[in-house]
C-alpha positions as a Python dict, from the first residue, in 0.01 Angstrom:
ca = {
    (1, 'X'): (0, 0, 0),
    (2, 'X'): (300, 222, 60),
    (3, 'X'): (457, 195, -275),
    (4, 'X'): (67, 286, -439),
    (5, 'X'): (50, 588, -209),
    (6, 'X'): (496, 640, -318),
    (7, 'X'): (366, 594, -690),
    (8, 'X'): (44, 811, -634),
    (9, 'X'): (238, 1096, -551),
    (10, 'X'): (505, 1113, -787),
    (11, 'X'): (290, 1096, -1057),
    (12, 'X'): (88, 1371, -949),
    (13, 'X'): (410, 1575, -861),
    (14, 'X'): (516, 1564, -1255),
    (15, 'X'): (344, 1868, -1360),
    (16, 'X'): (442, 2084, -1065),
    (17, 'X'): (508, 2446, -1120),
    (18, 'X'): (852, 2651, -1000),
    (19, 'X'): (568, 2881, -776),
    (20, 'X'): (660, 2807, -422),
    (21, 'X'): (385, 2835, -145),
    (22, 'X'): (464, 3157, -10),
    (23, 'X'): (459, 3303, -330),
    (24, 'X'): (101, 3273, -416),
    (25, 'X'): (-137, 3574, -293),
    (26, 'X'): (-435, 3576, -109),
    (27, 'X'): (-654, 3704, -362),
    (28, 'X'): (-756, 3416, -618),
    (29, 'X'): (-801, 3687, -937),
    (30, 'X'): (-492, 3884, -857),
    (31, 'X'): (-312, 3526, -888),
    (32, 'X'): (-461, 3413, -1175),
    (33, 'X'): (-340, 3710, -1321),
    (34, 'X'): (-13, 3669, -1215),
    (35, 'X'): (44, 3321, -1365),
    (36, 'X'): (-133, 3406, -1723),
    (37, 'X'): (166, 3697, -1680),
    (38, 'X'): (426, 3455, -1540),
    (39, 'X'): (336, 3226, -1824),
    (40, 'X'): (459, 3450, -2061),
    (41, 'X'): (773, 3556, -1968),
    (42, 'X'): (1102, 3363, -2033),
    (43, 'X'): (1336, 3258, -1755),
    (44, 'X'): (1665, 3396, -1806),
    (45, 'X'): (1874, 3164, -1673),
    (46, 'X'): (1677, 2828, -1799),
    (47, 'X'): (1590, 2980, -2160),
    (48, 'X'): (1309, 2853, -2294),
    (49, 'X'): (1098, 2792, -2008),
    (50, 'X'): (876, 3029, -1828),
    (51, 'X'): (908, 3143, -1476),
    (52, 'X'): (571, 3003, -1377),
    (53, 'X'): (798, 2659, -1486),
    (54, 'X'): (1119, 2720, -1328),
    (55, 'X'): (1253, 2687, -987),
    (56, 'X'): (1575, 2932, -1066),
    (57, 'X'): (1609, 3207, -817),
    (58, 'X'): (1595, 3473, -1075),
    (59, 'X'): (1245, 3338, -1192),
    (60, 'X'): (1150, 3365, -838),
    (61, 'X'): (1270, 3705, -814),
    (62, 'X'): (1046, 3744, -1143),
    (63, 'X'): (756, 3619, -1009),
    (64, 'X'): (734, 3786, -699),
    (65, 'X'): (789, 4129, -897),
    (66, 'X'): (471, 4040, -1117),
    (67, 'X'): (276, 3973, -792),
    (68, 'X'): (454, 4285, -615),
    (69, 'X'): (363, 4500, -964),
    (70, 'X'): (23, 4356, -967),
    (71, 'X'): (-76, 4432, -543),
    (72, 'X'): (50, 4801, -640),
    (73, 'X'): (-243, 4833, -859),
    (74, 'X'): (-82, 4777, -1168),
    (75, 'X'): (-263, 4651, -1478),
    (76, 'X'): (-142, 4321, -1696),
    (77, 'X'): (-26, 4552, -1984),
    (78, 'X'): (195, 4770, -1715),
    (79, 'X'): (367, 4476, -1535),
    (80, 'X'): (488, 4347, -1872),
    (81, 'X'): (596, 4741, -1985),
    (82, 'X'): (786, 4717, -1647),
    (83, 'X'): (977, 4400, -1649),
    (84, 'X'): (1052, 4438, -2026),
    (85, 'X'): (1216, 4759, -1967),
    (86, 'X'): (1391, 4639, -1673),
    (87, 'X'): (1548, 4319, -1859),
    (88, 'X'): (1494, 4398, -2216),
    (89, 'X'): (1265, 4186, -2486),
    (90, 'X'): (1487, 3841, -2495),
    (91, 'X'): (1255, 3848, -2125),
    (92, 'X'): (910, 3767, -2360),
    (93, 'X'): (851, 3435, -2472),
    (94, 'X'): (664, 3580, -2785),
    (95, 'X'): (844, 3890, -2902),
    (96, 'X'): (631, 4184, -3058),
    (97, 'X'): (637, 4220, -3370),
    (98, 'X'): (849, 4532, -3474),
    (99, 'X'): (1140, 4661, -3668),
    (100, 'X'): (1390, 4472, -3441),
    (101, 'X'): (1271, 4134, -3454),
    (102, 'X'): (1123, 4133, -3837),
    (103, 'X'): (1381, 3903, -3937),
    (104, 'X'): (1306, 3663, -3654),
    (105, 'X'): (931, 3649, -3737),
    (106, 'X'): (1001, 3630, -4146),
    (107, 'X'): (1302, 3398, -4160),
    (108, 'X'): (1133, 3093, -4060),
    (109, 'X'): (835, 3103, -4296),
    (110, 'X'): (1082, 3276, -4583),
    (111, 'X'): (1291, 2982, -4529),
    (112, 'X'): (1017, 2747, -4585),
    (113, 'X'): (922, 2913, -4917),
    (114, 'X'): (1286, 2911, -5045),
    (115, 'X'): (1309, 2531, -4937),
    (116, 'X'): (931, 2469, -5147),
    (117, 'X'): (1090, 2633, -5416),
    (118, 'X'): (1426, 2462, -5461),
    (119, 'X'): (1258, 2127, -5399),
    (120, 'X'): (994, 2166, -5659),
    (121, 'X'): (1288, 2271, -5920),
    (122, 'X'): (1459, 2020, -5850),
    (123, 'X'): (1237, 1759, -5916),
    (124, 'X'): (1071, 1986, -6258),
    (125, 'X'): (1469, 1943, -6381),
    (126, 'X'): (1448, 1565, -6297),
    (127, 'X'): (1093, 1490, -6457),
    (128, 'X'): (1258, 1710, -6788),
    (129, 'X'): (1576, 1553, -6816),
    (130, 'X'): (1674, 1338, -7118),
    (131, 'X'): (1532, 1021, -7077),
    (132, 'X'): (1817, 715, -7073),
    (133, 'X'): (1886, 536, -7436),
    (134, 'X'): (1670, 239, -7500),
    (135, 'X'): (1857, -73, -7417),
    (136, 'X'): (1585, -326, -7587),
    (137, 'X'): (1612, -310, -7986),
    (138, 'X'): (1312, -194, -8195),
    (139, 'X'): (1201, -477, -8388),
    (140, 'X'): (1333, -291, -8728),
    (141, 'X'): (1663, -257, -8564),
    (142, 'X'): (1653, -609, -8424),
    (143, 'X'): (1614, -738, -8795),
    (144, 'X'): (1898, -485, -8905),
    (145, 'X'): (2112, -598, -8633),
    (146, 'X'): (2037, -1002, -8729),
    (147, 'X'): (2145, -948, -9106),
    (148, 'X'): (2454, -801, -9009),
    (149, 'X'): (2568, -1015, -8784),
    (150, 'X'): (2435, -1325, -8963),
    (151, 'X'): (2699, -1543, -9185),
    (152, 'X'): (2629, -1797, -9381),
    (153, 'X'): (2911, -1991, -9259),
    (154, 'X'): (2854, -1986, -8890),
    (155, 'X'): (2645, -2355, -8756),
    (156, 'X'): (2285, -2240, -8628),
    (157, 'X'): (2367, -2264, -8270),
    (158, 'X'): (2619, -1950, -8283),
    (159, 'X'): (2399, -1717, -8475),
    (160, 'X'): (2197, -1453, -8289),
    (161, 'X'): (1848, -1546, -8158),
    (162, 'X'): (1932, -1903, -8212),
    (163, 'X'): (1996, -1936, -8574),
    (164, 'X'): (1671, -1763, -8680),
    (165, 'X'): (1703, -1630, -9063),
    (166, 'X'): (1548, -1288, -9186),
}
């Protein structure tokens, strides 16, 4: 029964979150607030996971400054304004779109379109290339073939397609 209750309670501790329990505030819609926030902002020390995720002590640091942000009487829009200008963009998990990161939205679908449109020329030049030389005879080319290589002195069994005459 102990190793049902040990198994029980990993499995429900896989999708625990980096927010510790002294984190969380006492109002339920200020909280909820401050993990849709949380949820979009990148750790900086783990990358690509956000500080609702990580248990880093900057992402702690982050979280509590949401929370502290949001108890001030700050709106969602704000907090975000704040903490960007504090650590800079690389902070957002989804980066506005503006004149800094164009390239980083357009290279990945312009790189898509330039792979679609090598691939398709390739295989345009393969479907138009020369097609390889017959190998089998054409049956006037066959007979052509038999009358010059026949000889009237050769035995039957060592002239092409077993003797047969024109």
């Amino acid at each position: 029964m102990k190793r049902l209750a040990l198994i029980f309670c990993l499995v429900l501790s896989l999708p625990a979150y980096g927010v510790q329990p002294d984190e969380v505030l006492d109002n339920p819609a200020l909280e909820e607030r401050a993990r849709d926030i949380s949820a979009e902002l990148r750790c900086l020390v783990c990358r690509n996971e956000s500080i609702n995720e990580s248990n880093a002590e900057l992402a702690r640091d982050l979280r509590l400054l949401v929370r502290e942000r949001l108890v001030a009487g700050d709106t969602d829009v704000e907090t975000v304004a704040y903490i960007v200008a504090r650590y800079g963009e690389y902070v957002l998990l989804r980066p506005t779109f503006n004149g800094s990161t164009i390239a980083l939205w357009l290279a990945g679908p312009l790189l898509l379109l330039a792979g679609l449109g090598l691939s398709m020329t390739y295989i345009r030049g393969r479907s138009t290339a020369a097609a390889p030389a017959e190998v089998a005879l054409t049956r006037m080319s066959r007979r052509g073939w038999m009358k010059s290589c026949q000889m009237t002195n050769l035995p039957d069994v060592l002239r092409p397609f077993g003797g047969a005459r024109c």
